[in-house]
N, C-alpha and C positions, 0 to 999 in steps of 0.2 A: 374301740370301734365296734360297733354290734356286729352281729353276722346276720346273713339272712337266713328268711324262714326257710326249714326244709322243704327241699323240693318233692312233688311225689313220687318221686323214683326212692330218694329218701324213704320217705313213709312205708313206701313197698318195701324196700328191704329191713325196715326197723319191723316188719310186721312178719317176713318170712325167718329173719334172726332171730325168733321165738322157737323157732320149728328147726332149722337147719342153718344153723350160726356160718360155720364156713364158707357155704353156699355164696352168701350175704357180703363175708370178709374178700370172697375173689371177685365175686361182682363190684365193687367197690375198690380195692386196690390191686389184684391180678392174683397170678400164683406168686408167692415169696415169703419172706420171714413171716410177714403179718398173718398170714394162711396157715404157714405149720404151727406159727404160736398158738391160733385158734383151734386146730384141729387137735392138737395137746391137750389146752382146757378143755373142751370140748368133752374130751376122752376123759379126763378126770373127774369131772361134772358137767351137767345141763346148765345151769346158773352161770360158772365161772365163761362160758364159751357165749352165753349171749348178754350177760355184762363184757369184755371182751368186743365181741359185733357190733353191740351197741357203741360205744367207746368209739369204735374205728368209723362206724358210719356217722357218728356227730364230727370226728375230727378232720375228717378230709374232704374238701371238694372234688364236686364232680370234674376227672380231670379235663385237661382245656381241649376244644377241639370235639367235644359230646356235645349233642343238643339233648335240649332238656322237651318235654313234651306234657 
């Protein structure tokens, strides 16, 4: 089953998880594992924390009960 196109909330946080990956990771799934795991790569490298963001902002939807605009 395809998925649909990114929404531009999507796109905004694929374009601000260039700059500040974490940021990106709690706008998208809150504070929790997904967020320390980020802030760890992050801390290790630039690369690994927005491969990472990216990763997490492609795999989850926006959750239910958000309007999209």
């Amino acid at each position: 089953m395809a998925r649909p196109p990114s929404s531009t909330s999507d796109v905004l946080l694929y374009f601000i998880a260039i700059f500040i990956p974490p940021f990106s990771v709690f706008a998208k799934r809150g504070c929790g594992a997904d967020l320390l795991i980020n802030i760890l790569l992050w801390v290790l490298g630039w690369i690994p924390g927005v491969l990472h963001a990216w990763w997490i902002i492609s795999k989850y939807e926006r959750p239910a009960g958000t309007v999209a605009y």
